[in-house]
LUMPA-826821 format. One line per field, with one value per residue: residue number from 1; residue in three letters; x, y, z of N, C-alpha, C, O in turn. Coordinates in steps of 0.001 Angstrom, whole numbers. Each point is the difference from the previous one (the first is absolute). Layout:
N
num (NUM / ...)
residu (ala / ...)
nc1 (X / ...)
nc2 (Y / ...)
nc3 (Z / ...)
cac1 (X / ...)
cac2 (Y / ...)
cac3 (Z / ...)
cc1 (X / ...)
cc2 (Y / ...)
cc3 (Z / ...)
oc1 (X / ...)
oc2 (Y / ...)
oc3 (Z / ...)
This chain:
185
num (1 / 2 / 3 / 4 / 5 / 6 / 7 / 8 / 9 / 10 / 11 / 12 / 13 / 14 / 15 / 16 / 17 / 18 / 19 / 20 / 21 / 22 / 23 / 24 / 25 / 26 / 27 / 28 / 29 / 30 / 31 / 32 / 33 / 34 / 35 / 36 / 37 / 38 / 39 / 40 / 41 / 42 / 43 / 44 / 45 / 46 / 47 / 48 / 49 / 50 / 51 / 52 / 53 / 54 / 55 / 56 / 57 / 58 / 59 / 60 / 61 / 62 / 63 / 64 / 65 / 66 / 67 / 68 / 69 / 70 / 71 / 72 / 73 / 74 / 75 / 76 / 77 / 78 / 79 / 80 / 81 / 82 / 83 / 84 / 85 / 86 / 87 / 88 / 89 / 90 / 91 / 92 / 93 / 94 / 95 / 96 / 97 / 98 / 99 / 100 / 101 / 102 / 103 / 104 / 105 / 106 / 107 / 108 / 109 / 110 / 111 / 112 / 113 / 114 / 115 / 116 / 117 / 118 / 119 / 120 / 121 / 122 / 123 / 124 / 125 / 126 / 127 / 128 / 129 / 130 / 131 / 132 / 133 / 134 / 135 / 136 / 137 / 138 / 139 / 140 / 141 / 142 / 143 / 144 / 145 / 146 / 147 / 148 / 149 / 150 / 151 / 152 / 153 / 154 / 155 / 156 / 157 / 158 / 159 / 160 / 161 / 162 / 163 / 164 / 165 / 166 / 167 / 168 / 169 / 170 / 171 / 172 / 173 / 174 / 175 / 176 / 177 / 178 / 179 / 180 / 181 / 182 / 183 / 184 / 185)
residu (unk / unk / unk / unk / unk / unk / unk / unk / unk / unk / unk / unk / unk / unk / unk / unk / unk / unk / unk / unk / unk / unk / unk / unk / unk / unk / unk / unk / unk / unk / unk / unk / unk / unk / unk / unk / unk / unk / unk / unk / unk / unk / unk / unk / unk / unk / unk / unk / unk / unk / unk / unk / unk / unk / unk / unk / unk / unk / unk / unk / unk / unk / unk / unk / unk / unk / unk / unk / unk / unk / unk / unk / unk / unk / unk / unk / unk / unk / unk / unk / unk / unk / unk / unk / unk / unk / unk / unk / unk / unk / unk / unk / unk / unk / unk / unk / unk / unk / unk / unk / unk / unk / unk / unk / unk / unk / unk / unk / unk / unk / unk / unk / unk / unk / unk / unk / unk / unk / unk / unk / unk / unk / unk / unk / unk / unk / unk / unk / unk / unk / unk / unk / unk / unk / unk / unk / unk / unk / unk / unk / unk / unk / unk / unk / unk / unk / unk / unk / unk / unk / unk / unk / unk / unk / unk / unk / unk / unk / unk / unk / unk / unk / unk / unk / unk / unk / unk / unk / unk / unk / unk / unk / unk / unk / unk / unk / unk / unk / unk / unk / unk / unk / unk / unk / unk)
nc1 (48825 / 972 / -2937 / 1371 / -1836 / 386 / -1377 / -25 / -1344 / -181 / -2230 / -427 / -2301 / 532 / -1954 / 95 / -999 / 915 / 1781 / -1452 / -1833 / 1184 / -1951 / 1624 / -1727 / -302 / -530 / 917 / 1674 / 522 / -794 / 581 / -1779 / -444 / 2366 / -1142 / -1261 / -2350 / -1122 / 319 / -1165 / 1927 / -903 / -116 / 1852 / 599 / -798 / 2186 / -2147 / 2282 / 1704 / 666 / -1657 / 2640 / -2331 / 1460 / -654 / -330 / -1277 / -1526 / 454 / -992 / -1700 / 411 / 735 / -1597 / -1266 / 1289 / -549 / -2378 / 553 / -2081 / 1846 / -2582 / 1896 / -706 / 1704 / -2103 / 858 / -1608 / 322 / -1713 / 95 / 546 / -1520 / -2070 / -1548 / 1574 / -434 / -1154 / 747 / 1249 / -826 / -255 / -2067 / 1456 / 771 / -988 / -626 / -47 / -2054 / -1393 / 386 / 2389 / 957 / 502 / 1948 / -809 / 408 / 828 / 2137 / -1087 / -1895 / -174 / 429 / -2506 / 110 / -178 / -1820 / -2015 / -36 / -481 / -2070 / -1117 / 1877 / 1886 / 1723 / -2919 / 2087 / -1923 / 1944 / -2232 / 245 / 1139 / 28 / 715 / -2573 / 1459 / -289 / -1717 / -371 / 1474 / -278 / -2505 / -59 / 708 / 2600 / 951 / 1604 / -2221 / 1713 / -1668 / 616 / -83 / 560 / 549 / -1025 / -2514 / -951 / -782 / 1523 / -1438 / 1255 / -1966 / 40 / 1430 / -40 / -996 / 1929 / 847 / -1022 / -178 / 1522 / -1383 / -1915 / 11 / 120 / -921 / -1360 / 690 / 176 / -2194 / 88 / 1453 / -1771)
nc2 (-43613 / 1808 / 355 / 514 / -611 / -544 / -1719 / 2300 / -2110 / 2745 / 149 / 1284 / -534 / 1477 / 708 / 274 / 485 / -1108 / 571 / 227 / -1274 / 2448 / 346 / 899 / 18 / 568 / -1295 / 1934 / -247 / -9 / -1347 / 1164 / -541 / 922 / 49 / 493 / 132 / -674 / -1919 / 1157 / -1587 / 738 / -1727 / 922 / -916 / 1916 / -2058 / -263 / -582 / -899 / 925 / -1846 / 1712 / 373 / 415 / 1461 / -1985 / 1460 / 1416 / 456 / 1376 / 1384 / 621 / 974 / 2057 / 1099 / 1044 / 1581 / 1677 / 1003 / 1806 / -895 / 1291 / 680 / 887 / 1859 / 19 / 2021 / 750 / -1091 / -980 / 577 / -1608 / -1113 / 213 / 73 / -1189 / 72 / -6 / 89 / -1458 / 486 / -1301 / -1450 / 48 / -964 / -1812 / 91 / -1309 / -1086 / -459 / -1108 / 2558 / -144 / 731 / -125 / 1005 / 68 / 1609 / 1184 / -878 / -1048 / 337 / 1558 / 1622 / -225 / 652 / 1884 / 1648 / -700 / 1591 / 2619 / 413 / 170 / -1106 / 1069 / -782 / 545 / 1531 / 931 / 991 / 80 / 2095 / -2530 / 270 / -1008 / 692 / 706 / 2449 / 1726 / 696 / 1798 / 2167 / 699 / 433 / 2536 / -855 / 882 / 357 / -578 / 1594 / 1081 / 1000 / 511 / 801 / 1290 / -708 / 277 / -1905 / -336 / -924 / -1603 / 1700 / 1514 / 2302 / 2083 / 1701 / 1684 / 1050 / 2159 / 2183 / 1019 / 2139 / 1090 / 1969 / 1591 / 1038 / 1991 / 1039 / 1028 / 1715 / 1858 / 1359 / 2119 / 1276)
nc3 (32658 / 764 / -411 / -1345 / -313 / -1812 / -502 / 413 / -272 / -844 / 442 / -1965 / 1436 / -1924 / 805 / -2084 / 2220 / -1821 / -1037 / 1418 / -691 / -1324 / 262 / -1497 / 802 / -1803 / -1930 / 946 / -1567 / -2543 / -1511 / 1607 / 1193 / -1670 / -578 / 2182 / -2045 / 584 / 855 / 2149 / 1185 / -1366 / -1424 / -2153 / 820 / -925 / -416 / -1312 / 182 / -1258 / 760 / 994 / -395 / 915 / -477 / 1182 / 1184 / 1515 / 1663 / -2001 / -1504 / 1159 / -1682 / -2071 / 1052 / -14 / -824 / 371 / 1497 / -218 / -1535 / -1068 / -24 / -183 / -1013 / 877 / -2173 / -148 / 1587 / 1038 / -2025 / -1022 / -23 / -1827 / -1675 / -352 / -318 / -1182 / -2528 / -1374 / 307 / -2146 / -1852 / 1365 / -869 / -960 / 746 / -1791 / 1684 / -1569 / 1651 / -1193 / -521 / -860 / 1510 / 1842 / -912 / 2537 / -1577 / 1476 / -8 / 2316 / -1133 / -1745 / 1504 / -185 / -1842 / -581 / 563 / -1529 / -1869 / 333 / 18 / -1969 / 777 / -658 / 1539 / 320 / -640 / -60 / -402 / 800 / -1060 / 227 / 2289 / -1376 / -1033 / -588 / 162 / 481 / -1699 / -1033 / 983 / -662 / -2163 / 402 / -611 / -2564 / 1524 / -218 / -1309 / 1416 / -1619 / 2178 / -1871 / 1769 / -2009 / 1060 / 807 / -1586 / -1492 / 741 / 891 / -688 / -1388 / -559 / 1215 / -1055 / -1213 / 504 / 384 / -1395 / -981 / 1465 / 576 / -1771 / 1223 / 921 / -1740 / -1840 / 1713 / 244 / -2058 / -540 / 824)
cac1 (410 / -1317 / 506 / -80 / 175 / 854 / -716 / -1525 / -940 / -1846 / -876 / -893 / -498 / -1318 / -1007 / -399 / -1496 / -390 / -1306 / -1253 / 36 / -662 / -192 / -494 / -1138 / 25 / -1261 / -914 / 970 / 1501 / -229 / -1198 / -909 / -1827 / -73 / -160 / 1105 / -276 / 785 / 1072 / 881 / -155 / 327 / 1088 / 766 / -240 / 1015 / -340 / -109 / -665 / -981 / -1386 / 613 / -1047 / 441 / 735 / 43 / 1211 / -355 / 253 / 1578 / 544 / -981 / 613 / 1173 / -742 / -576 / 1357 / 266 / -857 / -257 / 616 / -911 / 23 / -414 / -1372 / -908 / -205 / 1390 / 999 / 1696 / 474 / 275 / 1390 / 1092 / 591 / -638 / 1270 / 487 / -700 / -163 / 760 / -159 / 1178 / -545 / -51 / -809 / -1160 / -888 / -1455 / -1240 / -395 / -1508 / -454 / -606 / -1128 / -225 / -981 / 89 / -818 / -741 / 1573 / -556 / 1224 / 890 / -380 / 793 / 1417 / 551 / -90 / 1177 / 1430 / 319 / -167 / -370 / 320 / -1062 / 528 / -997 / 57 / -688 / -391 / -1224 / -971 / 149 / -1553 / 37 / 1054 / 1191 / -262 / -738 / 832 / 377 / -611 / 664 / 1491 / -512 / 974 / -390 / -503 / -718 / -227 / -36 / -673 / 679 / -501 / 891 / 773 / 638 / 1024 / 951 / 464 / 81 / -763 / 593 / 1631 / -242 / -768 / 588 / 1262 / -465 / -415 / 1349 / 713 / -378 / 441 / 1356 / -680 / -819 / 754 / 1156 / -471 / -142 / 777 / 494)
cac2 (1115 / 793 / 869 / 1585 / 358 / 1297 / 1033 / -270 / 380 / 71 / -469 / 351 / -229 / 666 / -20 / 846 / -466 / 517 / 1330 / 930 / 1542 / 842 / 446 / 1116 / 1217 / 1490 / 1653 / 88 / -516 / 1099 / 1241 / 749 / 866 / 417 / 1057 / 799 / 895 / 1618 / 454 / 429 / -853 / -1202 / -697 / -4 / 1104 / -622 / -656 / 26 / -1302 / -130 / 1437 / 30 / 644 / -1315 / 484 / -1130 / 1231 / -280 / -1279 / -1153 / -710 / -617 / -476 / -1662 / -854 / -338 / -1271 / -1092 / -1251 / -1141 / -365 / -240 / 896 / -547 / 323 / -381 / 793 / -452 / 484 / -1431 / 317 / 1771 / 290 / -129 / 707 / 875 / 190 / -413 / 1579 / 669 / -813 / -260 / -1253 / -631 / -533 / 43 / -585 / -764 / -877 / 607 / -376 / -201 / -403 / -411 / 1099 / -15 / 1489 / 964 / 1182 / -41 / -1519 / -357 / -1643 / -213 / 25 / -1336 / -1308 / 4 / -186 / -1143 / -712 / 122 / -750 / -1581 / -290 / 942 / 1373 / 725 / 1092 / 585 / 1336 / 894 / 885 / -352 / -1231 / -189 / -1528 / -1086 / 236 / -675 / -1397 / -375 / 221 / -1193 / -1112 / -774 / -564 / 824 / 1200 / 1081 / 1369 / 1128 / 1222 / 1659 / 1192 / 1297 / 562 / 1571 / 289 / -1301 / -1305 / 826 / -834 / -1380 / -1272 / -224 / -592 / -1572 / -1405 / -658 / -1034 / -683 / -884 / -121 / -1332 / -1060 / -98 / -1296 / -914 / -902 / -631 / -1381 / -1472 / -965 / -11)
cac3 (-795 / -440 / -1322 / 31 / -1383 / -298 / -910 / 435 / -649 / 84 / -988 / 267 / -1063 / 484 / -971 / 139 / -1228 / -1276 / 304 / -617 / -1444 / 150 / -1239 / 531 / -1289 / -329 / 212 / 1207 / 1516 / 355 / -1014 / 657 / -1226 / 525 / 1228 / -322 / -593 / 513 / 1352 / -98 / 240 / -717 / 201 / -27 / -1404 / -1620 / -1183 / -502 / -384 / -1186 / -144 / 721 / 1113 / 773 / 2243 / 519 / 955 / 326 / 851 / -456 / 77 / 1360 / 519 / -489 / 731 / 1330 / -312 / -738 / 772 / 113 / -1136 / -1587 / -297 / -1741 / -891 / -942 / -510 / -1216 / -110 / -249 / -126 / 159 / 1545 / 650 / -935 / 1105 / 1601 / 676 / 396 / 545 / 1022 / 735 / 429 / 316 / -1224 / -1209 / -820 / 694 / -816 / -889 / -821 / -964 / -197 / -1340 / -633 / 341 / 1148 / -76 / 1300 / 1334 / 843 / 219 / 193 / -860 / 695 / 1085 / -664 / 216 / 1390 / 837 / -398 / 898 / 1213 / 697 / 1332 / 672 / 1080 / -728 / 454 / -1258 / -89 / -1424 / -61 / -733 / 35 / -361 / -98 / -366 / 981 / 1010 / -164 / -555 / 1126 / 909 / -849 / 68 / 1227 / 1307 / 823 / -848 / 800 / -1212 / 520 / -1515 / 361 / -773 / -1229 / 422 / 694 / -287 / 1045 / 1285 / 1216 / 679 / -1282 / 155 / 1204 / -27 / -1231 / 784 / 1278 / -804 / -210 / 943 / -57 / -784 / 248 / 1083 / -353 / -744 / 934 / 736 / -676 / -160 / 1330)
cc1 (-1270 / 869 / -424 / -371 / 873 / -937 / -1684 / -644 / -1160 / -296 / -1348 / -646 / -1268 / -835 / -305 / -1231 / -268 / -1178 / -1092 / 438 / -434 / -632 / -304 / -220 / 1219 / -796 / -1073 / 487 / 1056 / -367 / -1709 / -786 / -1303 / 54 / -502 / 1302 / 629 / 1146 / 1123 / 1522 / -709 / 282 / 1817 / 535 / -411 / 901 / -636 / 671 / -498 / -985 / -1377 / 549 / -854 / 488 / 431 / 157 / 1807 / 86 / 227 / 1264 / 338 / -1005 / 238 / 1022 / -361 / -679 / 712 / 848 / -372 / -725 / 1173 / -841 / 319 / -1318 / -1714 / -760 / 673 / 1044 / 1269 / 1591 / -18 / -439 / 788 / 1007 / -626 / -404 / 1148 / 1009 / -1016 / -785 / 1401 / 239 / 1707 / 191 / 114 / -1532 / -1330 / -292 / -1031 / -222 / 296 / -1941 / -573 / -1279 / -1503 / -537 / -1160 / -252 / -1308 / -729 / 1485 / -401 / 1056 / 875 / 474 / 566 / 1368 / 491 / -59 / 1139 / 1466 / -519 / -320 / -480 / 50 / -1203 / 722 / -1248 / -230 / -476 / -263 / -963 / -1047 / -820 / -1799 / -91 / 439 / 1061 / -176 / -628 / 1057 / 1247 / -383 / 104 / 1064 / -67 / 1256 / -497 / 107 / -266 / -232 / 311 / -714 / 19 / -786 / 488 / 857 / 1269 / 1182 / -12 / 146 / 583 / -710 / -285 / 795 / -481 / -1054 / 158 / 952 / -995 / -817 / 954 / 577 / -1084 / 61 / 1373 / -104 / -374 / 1169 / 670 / -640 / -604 / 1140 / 832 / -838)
cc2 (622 / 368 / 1442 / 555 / 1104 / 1033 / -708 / 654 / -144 / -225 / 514 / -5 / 660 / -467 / 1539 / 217 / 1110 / 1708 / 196 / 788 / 217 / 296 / 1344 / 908 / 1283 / 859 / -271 / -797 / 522 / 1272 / 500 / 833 / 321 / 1224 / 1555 / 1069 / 1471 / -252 / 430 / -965 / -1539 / -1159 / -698 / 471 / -1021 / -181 / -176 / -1361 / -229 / 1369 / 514 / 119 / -1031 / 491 / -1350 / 487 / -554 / -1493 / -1164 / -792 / -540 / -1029 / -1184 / -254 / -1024 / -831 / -904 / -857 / -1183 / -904 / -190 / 1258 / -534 / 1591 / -940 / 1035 / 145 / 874 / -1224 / 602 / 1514 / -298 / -330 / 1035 / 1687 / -50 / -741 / 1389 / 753 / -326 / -17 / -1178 / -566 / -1353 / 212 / -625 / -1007 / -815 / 435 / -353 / 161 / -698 / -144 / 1451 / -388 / 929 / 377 / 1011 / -419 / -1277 / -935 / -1665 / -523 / -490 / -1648 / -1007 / 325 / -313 / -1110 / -1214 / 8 / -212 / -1597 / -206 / 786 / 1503 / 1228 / 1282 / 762 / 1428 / 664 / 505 / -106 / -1696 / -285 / -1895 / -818 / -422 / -1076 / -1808 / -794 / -687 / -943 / -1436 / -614 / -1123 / 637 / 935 / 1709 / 1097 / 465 / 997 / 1182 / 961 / 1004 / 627 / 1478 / -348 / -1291 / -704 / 1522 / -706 / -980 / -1812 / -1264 / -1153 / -1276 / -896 / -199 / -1263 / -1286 / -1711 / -430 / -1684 / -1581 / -430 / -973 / -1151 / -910 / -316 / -987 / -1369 / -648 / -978 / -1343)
cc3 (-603 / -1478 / -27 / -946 / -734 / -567 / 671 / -1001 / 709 / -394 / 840 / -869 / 107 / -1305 / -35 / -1404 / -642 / 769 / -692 / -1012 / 288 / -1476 / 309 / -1698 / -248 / 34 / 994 / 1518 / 33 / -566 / 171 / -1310 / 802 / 1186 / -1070 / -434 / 734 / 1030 / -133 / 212 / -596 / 1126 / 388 / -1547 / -1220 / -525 / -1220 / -854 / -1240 / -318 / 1005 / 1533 / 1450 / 1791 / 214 / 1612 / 246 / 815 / -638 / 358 / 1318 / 453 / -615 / 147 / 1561 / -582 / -1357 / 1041 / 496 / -1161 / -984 / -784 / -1437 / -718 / -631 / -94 / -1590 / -81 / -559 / 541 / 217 / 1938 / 425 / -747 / 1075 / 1501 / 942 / 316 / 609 / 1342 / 1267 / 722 / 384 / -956 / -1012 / -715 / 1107 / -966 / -1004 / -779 / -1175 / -578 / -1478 / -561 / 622 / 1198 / -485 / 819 / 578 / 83 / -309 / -480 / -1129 / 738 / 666 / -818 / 228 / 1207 / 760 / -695 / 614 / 1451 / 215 / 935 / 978 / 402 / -1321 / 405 / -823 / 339 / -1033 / 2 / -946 / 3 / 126 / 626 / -989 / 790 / 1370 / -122 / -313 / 1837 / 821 / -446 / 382 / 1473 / 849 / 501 / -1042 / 485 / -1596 / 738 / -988 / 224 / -1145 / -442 / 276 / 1272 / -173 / 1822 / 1423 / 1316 / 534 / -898 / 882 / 1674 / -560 / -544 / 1424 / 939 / -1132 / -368 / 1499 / 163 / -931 / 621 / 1215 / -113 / -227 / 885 / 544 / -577 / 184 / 1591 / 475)
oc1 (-902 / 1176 / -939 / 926 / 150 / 265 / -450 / 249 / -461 / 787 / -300 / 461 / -809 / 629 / -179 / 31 / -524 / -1052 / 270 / 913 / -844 / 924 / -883 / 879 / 642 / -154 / -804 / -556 / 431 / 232 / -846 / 568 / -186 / -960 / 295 / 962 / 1034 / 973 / 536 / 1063 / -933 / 511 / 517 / -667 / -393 / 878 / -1229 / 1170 / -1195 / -1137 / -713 / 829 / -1143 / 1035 / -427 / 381 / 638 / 521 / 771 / 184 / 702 / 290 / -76 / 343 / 769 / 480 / -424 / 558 / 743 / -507 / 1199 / -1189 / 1045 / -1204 / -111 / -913 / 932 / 54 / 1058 / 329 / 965 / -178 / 242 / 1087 / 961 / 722 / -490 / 485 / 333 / -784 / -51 / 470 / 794 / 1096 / -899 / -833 / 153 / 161 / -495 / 580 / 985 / -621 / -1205 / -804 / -852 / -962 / -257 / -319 / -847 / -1225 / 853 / 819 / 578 / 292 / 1117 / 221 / 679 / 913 / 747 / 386 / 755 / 960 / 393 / -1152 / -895 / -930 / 1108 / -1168 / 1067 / -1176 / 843 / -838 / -809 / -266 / -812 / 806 / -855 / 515 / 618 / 55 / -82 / 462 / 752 / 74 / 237 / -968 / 170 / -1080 / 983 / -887 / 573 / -197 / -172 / -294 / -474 / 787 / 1135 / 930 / 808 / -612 / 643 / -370 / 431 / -84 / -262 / -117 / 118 / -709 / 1 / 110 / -117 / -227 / 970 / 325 / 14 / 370 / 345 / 374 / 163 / 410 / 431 / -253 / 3 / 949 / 114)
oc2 (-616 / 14 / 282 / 719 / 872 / 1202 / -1145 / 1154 / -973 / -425 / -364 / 202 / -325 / -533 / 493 / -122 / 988 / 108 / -29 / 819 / -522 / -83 / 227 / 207 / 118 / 924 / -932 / -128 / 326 / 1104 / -443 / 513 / -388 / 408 / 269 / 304 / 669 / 752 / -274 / 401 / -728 / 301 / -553 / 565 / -1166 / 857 / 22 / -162 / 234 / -37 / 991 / -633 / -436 / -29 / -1085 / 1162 / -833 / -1055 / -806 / -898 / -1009 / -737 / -1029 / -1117 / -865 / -1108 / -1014 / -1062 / -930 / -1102 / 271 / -153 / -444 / 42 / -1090 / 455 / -610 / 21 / 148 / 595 / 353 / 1113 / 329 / 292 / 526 / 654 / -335 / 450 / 257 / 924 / -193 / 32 / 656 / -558 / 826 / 698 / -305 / 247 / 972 / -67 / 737 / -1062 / 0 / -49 / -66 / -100 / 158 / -268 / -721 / -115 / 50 / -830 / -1027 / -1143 / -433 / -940 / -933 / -769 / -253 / -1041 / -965 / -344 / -646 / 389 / -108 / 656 / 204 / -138 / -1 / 111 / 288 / -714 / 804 / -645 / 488 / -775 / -885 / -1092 / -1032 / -823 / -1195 / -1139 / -725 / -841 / -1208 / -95 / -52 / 354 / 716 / 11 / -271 / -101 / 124 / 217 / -253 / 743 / 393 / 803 / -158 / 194 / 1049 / -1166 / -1034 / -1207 / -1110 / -1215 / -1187 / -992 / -1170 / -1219 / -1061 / -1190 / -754 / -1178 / -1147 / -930 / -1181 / -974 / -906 / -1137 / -1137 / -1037 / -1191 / -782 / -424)
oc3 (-568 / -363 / 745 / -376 / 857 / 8 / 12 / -350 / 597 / -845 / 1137 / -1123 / 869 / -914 / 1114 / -1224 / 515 / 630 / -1201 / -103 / 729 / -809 / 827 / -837 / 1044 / 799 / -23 / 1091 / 1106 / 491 / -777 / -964 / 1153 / 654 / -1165 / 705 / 0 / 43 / -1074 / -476 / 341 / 1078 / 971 / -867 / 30 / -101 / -56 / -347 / -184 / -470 / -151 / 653 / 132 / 666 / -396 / 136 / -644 / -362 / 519 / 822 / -60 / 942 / 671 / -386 / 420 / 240 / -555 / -278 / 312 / 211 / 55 / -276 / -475 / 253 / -562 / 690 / -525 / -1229 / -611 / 1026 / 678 / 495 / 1161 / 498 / 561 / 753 / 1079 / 1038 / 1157 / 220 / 1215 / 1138 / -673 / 52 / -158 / -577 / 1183 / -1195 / 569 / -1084 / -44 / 35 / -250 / -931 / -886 / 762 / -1193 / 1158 / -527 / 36 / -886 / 395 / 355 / -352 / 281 / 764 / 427 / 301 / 945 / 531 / 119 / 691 / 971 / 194 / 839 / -469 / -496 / 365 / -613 / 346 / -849 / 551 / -463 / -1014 / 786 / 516 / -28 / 241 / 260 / 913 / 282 / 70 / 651 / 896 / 32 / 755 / 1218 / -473 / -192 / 853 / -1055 / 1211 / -1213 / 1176 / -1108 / 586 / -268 / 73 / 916 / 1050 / 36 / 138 / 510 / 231 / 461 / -153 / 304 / 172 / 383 / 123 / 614 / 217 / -85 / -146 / 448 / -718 / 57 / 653 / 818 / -235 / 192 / 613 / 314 / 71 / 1150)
């Protein structure tokens, strides 16, 4: 006499490994400055943020939905909490809210090295990539230190986060990604 079961259970069992942060900057990666005034086509349109008017290009918004699929995108910058209270609307993000830094008041315009305790506190161990138009040596010495898989990225204040950005964190997060199948293989 055979048995039949009445109810088959699957069981499938995947690992699925924790994604790459992304740390990604405001001023000079979403919110653009240093373009000449004169030209006739801005960058992109102006908002107006806590009273301070900020180019935002449009592009943005689709460019961190694309790389919200391969990342943990995390807020680092001295915007803190006001980037999630507007660059989601305005952005047109599918997101409400992101992760963000907290820097105890130790924002300094134009240099991102403040930035390096926090961040090495929210990634730990983890592959982590950081874009910003201000990444100096702290930054980098801080990157070569680590023993997870580290990108800086840097970007120009007039022209923020562009496509090729965008292509080099993907192929970036694709290889970390390798890496981690074939250790674990």
């Amino acid at each position: 006499m055979s048995y039949t079961p009445r109810h088959a259970i699957h069981i499938s069992v995947t690992t699925q490994p924790q994604k790459p942060i992304l740390f990604v900057d405001v001023d000079g990666v979403i919110s653009v400055f240093g373009f000449s005034s004169s030209q006739q086509d801005f960058p992109g349109p102006f908002h107006w943020v806590d009273g301070v008017a900020h180019c935002i290009p449009d592009a943005v918004g689709a460019r961190l939905e694309r790389l919200a699929e391969r990342f943990e995108l995390v807020w680092a910058t001295g915007w803190e909490e006001k980037a999630n209270e507007y660059l989601p609307f305005i952005l047109k993000l599918p997101f409400d809210r992101l992760p963000v830094l907290s820097f105890g008041g130790r924002a300094v315009f134009g240099s991102s090295h403040w930035k390096v305790e926090a961040i090495q506190e929210y990634a730990g161990s983890r592959p982590a990539a950081w874009i910003d138009d201000n990444i100096d040596q702290t930054c980098e010495k801080w990157a070569k230190r680590r023993e997870a898989p580290t990108l800086l990225v840097r970007t120009k204040s007039k022209a923020g986060m562009t496509d090729d950005h965008v292509e080099r964190l993907l192929r970036w997060a694709d290889e970390v990604a390798q890496d981690a199948a074939n250790a674990a293989a």
